[in-house]
C-alpha positions in Angstrom: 7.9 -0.3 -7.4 11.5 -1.3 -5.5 13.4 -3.7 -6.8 14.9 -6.8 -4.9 18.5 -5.9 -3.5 20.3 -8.4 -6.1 18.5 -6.6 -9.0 19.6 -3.0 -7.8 22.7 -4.3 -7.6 22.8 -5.1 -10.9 21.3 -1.7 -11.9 24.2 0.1 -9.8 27.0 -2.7 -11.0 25.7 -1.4 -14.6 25.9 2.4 -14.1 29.2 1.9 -12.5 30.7 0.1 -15.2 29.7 2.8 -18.2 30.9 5.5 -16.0 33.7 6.3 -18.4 31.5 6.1 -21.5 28.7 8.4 -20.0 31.3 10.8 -18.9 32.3 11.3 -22.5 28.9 10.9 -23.8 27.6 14.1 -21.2 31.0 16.0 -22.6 30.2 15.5 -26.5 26.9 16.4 -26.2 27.9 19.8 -24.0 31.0 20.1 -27.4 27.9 19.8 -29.8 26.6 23.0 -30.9 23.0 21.6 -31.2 22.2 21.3 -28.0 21.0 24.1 -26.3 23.3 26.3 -23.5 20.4 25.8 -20.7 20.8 21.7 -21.5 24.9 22.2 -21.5 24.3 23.6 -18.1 22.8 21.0 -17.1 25.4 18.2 -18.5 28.2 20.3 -17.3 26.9 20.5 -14.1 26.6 16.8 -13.4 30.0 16.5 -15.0 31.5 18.6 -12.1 29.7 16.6 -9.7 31.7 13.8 -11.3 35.0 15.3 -10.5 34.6 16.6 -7.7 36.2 14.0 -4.9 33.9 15.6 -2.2 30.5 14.6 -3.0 27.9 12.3 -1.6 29.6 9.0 -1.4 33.6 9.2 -1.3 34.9 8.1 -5.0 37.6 5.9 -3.5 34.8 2.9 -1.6 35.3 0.3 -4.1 33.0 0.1 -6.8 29.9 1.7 -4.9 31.7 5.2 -4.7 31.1 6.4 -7.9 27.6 5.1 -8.1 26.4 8.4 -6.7 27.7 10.1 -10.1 26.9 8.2 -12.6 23.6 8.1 -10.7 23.8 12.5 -10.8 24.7 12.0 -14.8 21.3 10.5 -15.7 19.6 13.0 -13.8 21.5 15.4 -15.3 21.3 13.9 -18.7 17.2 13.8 -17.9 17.1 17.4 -17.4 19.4 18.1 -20.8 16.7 16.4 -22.4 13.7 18.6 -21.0 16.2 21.7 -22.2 16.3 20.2 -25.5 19.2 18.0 -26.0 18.7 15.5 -28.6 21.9 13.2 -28.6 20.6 9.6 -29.1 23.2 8.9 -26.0 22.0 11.9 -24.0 18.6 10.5 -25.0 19.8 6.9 -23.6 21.0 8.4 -20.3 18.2 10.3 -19.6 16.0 7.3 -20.1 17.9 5.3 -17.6 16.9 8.0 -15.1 13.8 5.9 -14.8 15.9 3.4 -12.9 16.8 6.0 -10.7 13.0 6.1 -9.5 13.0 2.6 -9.0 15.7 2.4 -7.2 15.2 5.1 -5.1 11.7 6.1 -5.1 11.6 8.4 -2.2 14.6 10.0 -3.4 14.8 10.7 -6.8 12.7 13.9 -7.1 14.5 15.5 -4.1 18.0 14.5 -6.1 16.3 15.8 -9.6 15.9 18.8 -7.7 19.4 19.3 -6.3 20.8 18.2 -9.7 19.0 21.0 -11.2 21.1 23.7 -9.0 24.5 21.7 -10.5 24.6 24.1 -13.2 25.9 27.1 -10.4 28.1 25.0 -8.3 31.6 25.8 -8.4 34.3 22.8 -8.8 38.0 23.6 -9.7 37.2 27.2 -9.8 34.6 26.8 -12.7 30.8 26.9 -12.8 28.7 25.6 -16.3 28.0 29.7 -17.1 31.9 30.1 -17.1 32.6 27.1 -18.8 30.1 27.9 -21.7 31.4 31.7 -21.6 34.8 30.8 -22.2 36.4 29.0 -25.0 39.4 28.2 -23.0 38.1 27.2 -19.9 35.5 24.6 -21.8 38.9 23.2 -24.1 40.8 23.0 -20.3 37.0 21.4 -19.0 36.7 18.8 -21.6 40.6 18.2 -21.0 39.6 16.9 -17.8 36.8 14.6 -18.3 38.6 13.0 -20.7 41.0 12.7 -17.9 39.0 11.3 -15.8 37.4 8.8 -17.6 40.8 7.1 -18.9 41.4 6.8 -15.0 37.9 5.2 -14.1 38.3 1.3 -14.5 34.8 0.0 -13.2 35.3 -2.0 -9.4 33.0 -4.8 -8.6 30.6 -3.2 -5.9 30.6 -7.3 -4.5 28.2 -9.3 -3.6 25.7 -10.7 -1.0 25.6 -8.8 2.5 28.0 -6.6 1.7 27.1 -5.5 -1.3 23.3 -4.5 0.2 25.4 -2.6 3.1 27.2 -0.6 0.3 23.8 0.2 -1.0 21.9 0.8 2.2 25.1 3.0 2.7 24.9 5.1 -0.3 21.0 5.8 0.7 22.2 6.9 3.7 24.9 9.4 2.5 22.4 10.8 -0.2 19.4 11.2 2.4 21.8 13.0 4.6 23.3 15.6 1.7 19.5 16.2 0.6 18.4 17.0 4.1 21.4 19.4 4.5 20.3 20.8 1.3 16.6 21.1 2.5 15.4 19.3 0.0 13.7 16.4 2.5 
């Protein structure tokens, strides 16, 4: 089931503008010692993908550049769930990876996928197995999304034509990282 452009637009517009909030929502729940390490991994790993400026859509296009990360949190948060996190707000996040599908239909079990090997990728010299291994490194980690959502003030993706352009452009850029990942 795909939606009509003006719906996922609205759908994007949404995810774009809780950025902030989900970042510190995925960050609490990997601070919370009741959620298990393999679900942190998983949390922390989308995190990174947050932070990190070279990733499938460039962070600085107005609006639509950090779609691709919040869109990488719900996965993330959907695969903290299956690991056994149990944050009401991880809970909420992982449910809106549903929209995902329907966004994205042919694309969201090949991103799922690539989401699930977030945990080992490196950004800023740290990976989720050193970040959980490290007291230090996780206060210095947690420093830094809380950095970084302060600085995220949600841009209007726009409207009309070009707003279906910037979506027709992320699909692009995150067809083209998942076939240079092999995973379509």
């Amino acid at each position: 089931m795909s939606l009509p452009p003006e719906d996922q637009l609205l759908v994007l517009q949404r995810f774009v503008n809780n950025f902030s909030q989900d970042l510190l929502t995925a960050c609490a729940a990997v601070g919370d010692a009741s959620t298990p390490d393999a679900a942190k991994g998983f949390l922390i790993g989308g995190l990174n993908y947050a932070m990190d400026t070279l990733d499938m859509y460039p962070d600085h296009h107005k609006g639509i550049g950090i779609a691709d990360d919040a869109i990488v949190l719900r996965l993330a948060a959907k695969l903290a769930k299956g690991a056994g996190a149990v944050s009401a707000a991880v809970d909420a996040l992982a449910t809106e990876a549903n929209l995902v599908t329907v966004l994205f239909e042919d694309l969201a079990g090949p991103l799922e996928k690539m989401v699930s090997k977030f945990p080992e990728r490196e950004v800023r010299g740290r990976t989720a197995s050193k970040i959980l291994s490290h007291k230090d490194t996780q206060i210095m980690f947690e420093a830094d999304v809380g950095r970084e959502a302060k600085s995220r003030v949600p841009q209007s993706i726009g409207t009309g034509d070009a707003a279906t352009r910037s979506i027709n452009e992320l699909r692009k850029m995150m067809e083209h990282a998942l076939k240079r990942a092999g995973l379509v």
